[in-house]
Structures are given as C-alpha cells and as structure tokens.
MIZALO-923677 format. One record per residue (C-alpha): residue number from 1; residue in one letter; z, x, y. Coordinates in steps of 0.25 Angstrom, whole numbers, plus 5000, padded with zeros to 4 digits. Layout:
{pos:NUM&code:A&Z:Z&X:X&Y:Y}
...
! end
This chain:
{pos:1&code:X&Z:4881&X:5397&Y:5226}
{pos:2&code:X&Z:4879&X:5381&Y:5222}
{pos:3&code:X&Z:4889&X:5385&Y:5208}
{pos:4&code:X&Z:4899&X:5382&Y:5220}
{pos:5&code:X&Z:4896&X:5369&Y:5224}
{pos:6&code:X&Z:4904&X:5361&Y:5216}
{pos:7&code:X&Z:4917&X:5367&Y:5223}
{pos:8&code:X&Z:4924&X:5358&Y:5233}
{pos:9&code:X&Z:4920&X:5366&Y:5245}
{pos:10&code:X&Z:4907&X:5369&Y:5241}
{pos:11&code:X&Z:4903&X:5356&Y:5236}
{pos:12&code:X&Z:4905&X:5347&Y:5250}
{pos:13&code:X&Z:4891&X:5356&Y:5254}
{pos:14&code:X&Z:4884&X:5346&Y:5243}
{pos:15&code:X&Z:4887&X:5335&Y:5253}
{pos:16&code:X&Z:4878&X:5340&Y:5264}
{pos:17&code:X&Z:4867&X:5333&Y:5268}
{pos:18&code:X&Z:4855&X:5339&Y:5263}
{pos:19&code:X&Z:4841&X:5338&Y:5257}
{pos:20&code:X&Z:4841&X:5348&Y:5246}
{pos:21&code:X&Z:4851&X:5355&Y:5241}
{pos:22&code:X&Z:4849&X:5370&Y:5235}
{pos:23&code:X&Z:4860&X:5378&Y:5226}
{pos:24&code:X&Z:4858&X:5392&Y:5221}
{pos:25&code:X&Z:4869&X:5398&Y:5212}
{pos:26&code:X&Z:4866&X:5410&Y:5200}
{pos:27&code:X&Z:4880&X:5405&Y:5194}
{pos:28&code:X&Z:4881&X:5390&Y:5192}
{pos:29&code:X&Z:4891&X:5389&Y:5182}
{pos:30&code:X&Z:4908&X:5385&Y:5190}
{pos:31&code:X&Z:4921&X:5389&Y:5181}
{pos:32&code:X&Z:4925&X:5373&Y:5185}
{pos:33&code:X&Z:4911&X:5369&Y:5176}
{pos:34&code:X&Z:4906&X:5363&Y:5189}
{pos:35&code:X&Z:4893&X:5368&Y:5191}
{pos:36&code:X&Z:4887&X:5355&Y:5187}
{pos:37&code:X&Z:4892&X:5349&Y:5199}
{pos:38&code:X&Z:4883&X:5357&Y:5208}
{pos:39&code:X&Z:4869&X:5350&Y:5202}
{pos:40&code:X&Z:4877&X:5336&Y:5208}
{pos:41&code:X&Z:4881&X:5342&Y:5221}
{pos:42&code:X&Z:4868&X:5350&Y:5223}
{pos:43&code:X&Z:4856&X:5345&Y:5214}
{pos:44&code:X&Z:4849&X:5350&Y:5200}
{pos:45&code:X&Z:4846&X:5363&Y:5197}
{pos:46&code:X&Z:4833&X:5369&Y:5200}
{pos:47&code:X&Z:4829&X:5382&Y:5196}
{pos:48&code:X&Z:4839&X:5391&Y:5187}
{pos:49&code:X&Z:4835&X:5405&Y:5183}
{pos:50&code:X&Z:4842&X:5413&Y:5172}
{pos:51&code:X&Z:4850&X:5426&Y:5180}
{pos:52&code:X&Z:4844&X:5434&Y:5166}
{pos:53&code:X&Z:4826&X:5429&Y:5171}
{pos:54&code:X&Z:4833&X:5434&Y:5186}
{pos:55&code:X&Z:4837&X:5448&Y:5179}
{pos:56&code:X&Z:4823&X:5447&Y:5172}
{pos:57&code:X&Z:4813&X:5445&Y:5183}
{pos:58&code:X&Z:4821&X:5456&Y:5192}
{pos:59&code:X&Z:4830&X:5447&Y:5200}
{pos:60&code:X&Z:4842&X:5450&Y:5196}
{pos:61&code:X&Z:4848&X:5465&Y:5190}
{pos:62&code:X&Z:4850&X:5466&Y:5176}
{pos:63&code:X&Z:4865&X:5468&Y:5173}
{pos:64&code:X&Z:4872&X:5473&Y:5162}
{pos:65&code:X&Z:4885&X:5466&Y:5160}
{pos:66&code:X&Z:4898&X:5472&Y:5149}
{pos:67&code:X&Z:4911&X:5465&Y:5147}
{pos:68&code:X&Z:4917&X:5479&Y:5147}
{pos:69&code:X&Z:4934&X:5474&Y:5139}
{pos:70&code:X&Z:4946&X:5484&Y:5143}
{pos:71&code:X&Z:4958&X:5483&Y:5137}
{pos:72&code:X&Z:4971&X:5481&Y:5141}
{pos:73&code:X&Z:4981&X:5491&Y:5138}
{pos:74&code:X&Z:4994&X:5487&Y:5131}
{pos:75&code:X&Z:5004&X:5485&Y:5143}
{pos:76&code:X&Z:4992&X:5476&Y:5151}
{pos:77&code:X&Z:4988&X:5468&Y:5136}
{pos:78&code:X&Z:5005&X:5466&Y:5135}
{pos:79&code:X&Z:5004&X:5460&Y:5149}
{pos:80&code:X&Z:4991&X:5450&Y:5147}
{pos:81&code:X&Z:5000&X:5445&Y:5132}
{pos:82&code:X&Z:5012&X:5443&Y:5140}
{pos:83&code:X&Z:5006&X:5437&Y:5153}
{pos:84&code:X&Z:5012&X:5422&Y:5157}
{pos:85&code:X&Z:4998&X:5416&Y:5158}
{pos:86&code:X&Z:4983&X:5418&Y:5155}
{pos:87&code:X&Z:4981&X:5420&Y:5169}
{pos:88&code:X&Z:4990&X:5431&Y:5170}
{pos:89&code:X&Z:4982&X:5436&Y:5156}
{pos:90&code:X&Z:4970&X:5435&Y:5164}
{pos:91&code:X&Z:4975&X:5443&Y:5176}
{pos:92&code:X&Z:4980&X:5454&Y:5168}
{pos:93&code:X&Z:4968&X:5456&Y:5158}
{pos:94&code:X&Z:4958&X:5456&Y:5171}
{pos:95&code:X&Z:4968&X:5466&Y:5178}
{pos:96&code:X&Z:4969&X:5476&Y:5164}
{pos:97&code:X&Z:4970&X:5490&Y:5172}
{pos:98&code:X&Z:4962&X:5496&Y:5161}
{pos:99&code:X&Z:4947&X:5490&Y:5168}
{pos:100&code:X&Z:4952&X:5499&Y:5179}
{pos:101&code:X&Z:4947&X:5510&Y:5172}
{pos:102&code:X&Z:4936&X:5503&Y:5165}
{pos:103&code:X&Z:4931&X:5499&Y:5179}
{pos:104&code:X&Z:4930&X:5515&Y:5182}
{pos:105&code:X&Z:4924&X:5519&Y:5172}
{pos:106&code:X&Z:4914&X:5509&Y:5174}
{pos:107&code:X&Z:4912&X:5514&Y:5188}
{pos:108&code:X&Z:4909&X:5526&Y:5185}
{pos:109&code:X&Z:4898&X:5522&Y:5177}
{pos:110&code:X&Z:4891&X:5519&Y:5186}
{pos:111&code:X&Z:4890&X:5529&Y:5196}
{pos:112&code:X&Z:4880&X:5527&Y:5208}
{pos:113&code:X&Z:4881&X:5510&Y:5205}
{pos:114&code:X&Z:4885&X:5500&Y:5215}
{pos:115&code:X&Z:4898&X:5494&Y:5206}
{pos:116&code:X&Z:4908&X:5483&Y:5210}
{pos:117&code:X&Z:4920&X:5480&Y:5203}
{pos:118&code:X&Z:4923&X:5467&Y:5204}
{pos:119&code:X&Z:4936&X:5460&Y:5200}
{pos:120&code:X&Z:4945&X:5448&Y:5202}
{pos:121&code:X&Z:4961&X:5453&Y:5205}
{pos:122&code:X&Z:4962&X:5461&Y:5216}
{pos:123&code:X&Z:4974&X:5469&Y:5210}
{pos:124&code:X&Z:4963&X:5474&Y:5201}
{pos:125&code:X&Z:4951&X:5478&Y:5211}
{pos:126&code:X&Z:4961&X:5486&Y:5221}
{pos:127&code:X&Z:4965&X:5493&Y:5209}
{pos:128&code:X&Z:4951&X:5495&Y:5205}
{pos:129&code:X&Z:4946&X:5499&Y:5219}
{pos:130&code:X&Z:4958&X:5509&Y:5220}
{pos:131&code:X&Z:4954&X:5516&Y:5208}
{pos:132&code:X&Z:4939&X:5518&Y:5209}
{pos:133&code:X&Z:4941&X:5518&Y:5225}
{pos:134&code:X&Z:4932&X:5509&Y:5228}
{pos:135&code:X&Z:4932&X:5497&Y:5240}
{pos:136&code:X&Z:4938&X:5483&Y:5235}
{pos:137&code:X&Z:4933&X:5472&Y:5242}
{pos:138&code:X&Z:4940&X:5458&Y:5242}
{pos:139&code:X&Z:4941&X:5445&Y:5249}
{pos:140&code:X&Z:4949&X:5452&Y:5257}
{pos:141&code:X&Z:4941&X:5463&Y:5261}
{pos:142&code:X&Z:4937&X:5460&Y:5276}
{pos:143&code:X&Z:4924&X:5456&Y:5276}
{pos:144&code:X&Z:4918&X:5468&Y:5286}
{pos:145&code:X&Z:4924&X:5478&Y:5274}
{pos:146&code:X&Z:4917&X:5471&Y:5263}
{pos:147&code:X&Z:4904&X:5469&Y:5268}
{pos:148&code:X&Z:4905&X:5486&Y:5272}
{pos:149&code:X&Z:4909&X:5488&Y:5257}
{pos:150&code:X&Z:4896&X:5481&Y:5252}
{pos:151&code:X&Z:4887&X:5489&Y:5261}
{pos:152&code:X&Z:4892&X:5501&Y:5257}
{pos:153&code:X&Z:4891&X:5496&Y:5242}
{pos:154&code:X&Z:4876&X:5492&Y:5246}
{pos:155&code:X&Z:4875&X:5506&Y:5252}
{pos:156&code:X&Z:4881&X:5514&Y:5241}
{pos:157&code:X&Z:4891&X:5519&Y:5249}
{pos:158&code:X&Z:4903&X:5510&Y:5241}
{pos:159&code:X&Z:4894&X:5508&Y:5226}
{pos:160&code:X&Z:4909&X:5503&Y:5220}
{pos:161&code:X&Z:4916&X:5491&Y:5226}
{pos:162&code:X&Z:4927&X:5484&Y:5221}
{pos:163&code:X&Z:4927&X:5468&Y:5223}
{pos:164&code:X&Z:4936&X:5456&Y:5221}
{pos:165&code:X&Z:4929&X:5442&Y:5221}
{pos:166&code:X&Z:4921&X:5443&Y:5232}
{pos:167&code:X&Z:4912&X:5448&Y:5224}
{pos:168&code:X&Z:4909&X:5436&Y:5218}
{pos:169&code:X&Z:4900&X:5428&Y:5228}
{pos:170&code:X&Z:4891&X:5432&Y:5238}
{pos:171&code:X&Z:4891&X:5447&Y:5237}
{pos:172&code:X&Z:4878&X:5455&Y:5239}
{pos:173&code:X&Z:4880&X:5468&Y:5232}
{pos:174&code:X&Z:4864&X:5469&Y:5228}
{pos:175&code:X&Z:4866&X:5486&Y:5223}
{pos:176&code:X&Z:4879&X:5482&Y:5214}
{pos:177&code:X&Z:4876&X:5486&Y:5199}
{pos:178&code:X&Z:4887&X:5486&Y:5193}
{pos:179&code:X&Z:4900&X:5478&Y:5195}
{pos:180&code:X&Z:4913&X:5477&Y:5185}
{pos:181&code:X&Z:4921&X:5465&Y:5184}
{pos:182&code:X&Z:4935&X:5469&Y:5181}
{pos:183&code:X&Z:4942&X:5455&Y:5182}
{pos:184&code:X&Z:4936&X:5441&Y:5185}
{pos:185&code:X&Z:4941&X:5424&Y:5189}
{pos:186&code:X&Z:4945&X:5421&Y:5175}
{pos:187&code:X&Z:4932&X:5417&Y:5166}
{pos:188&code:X&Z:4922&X:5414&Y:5179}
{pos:189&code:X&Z:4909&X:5414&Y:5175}
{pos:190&code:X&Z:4904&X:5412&Y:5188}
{pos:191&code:X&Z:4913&X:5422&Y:5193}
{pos:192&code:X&Z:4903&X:5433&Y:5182}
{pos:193&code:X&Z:4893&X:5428&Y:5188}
{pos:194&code:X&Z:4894&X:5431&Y:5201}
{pos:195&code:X&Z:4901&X:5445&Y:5199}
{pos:196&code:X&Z:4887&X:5449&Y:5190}
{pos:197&code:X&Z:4879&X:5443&Y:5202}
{pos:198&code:X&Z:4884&X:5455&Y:5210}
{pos:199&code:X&Z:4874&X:5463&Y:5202}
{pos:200&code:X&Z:4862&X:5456&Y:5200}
{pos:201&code:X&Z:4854&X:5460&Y:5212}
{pos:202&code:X&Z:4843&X:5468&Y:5207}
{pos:203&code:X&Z:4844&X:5483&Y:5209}
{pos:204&code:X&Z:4835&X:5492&Y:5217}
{pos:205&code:X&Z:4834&X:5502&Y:5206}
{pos:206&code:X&Z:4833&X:5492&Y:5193}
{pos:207&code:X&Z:4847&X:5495&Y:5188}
{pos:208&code:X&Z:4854&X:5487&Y:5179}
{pos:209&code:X&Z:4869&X:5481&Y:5183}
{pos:210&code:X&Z:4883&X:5483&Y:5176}
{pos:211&code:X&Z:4892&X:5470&Y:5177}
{pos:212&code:X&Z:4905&X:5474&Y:5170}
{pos:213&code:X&Z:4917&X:5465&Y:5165}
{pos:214&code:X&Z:4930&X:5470&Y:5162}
{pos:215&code:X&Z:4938&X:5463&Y:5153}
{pos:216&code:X&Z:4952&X:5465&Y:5147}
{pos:217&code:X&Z:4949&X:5464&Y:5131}
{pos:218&code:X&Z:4955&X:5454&Y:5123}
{pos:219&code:X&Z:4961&X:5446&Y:5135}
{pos:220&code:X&Z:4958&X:5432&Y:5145}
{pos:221&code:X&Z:4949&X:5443&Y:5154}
{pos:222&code:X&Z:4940&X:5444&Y:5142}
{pos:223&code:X&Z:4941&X:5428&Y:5140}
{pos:224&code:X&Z:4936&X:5427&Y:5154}
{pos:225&code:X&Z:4925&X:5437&Y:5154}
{pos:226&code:X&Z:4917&X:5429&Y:5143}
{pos:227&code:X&Z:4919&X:5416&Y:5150}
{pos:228&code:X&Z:4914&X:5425&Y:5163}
{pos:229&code:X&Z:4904&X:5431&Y:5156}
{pos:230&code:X&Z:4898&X:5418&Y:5151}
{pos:231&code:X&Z:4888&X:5414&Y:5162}
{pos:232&code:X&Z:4882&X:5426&Y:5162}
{pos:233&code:X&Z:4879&X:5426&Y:5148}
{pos:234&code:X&Z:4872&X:5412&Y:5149}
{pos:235&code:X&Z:4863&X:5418&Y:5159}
{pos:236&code:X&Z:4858&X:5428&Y:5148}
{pos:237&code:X&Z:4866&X:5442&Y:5152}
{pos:238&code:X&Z:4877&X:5449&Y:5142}
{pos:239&code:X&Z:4890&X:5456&Y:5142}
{pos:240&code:X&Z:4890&X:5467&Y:5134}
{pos:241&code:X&Z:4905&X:5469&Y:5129}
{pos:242&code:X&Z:4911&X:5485&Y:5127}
{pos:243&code:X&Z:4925&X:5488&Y:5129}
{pos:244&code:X&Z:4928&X:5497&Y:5139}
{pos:245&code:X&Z:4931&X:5510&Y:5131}
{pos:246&code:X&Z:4916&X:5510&Y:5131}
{pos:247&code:X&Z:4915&X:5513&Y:5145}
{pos:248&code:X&Z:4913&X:5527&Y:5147}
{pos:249&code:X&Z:4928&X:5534&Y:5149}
{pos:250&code:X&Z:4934&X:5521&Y:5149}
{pos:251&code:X&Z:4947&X:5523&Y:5141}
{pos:252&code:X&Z:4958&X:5511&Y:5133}
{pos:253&code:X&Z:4967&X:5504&Y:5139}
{pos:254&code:X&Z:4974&X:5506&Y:5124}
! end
C-alpha cells in the first residue's frame, strides 16, 4: 500500500538501507494531494494498468456501481438548515434514518448474495444491524469474533455482515458481491476506492457486483459523494444515479 508512504510513520521505512525498492498500490491518489511524494521516497513508476483492462482480461469482477439519493424527511431536512456547522450538516445528512429502509430493501434484493453494509458512524450501523439482524463488526470487535464472522460469510452461513471502517484495508472477502455504503469520511476518494475493492475478486460463477452509495439528496452527503466517486470514474467505471423510490417497495421520506 506505498499510497501511505508519505505519512510520518510510514515514511521513516524509505530510510532503510536497501538496494531496490518496490511499492504496489491499486489507489495512488491521498486527500493531502501527497501522492507525489511517494515517487521521491520510493522511485519512478514502473508498470500501471488501468482497473477497467484488469476487469476486461478477467482479473478483476465487473461491478455495477448507483449513487442511489434518499431523502430527508421534514423534521431531519429542519435539522441539517438549522445545524451550527458543516460538520454537523455532514453528520446528520450521512445519518438520514430514511436509508435504513433503503438499506432493506436493497437487502432483500438480493437474496442468496454475500452483501456488506458498510458505514462510517457507528450510531448508524448498530442500528442498521439491529434491524436487518445481522452481525456488526467494528474496531472493537475482539479479533477471534471477527475472524469467526468472515468465515462464516465465506461459508455462507453469515452472507450479511454489517462493517465499520475496518473494512477499508486489508480485508479478504473474495465471495462479497454486493456491499452498500450508507455514510463515508467526508469526500475521500481513496476511502471509494478501497470500499469497491471489497468486490473486485473475480467470482466463481461469473457474476457481476453491486456497489451501492447512499446519499441524502440536496445536501453536503451528496457534495461528498461526487468528490468520492471521482477516482473511480477516472479509472473508466460510472455511477448511475436513481432516486431511491426506484428501488422496489422503497417508500418517501416525504
């Protein structure tokens, strides 16, 4: 992951002795526009291939991706007006109770898929896993559980899981085809990335995946999203936009 080099505690490594010097990252873009410190710590780029070629030649799984917008309903849009700061805007817009039920029906869409819901505010996701009873796993979740909740996902025996941040790094979820995004860190692309990267492990069966983004209409949570989204669609994939009384059953906040 050499996209983290330029950080202070990552960065001390480029001082060891060493002959050669090899970085892989799928995401070299940093929200502190550092990325071009990685070729002075680490050397000149070598060999980049775009994700789409990857998807193309079989390496990768194809995925669909929707920016699916909820909206809020009166009381909650009152709220966001009247918060103090854009931070508080932010929180409330991610938070709109109404993707709860979006989230749902989405589930039940896709019955027999191995879906994570994947989310930023932990508020949020115990709610989310409370109502679709499903497993939350967080930086907090005792490392023995967690790795007993992937297995069973791998298995089948757990095919929704409900996940914080941790999902954003290392995780090994090859059969995961679908995950929804209910709330994010502000307008990170890398962030994006990394969540769609969950789904990109080619499928046994040659199915497509579903990356799903909610996002409260006409606020800073929509603001974010297209800056999120904007890496990805310099790597050639698309975000088809539909409002969420689209979704089968879904019903208006208004």
């Amino acid at each position: 992951e050499v996209h983290l080099l330029p950080a202070p505690v990552f960065r001390i490594t480029a001082e060891i002795q060493a002959r050669r010097r090899l970085g892989l990252t799928a995401t070299l873009v940093r929200e502190d526009g550092r990325q071009g410190e990685v070729f002075s710590l680490i050397g000149p780029k070598v060999y980049e291939t775009p994700w789409r070629e990857l998807e193309g030649a079989g390496w990768l799984a194809v995925v669909h991706c929707r920016e699916v917008r909820v909206q809020l309903a009166p009381g909650e849009r009152l709220a966001y007006l009247g918060a103090e700061s854009g931070h508080d805007q932010s929180r409330l817009a991610a938070e709109n109770p109404a993707k709860l039920e979006v989230v749902r029906r989405l589930v039940a869409q896709h019955p027999g898929d191995r879906i994570l819901v994947i989310g930023r505010y932990l508020s949020q996701l115990r709610s989310i896993a409370q109502a679709l009873a499903a497993p939350l796993i967080t930086g907090q979740t005792p490392v023995a559980r967690r790795e007993d909740l992937f297995e069973s996902f791998r298995r089948g025996t757990a095919p929704l899981l409900v996940v914080s941040n941790v999902a954003n790094f290392a995780l090994d979820l090859p059969e995961a085809n679908v995950a929804i995004q209910v709330s994010g860190t502000y307008g990170s692309r890398q962030e994006e990335a990394q969540r769609l990267g969950r789904l990109l492990r080619p499928k046994a069966d040659g199915r497509p995946a579903h990356f799903y983004t909610l996002v409260s209409q006409g606020t800073l949570d929509q603001d974010h999203a297209a800056r999120r989204q904007r890496f990805l669609v310099e790597q050639g994939y698309q975000y088809n936009i539909m409002p969420a009384e689209e979704i089968a059953g879904s019903r208006s906040a208004v």
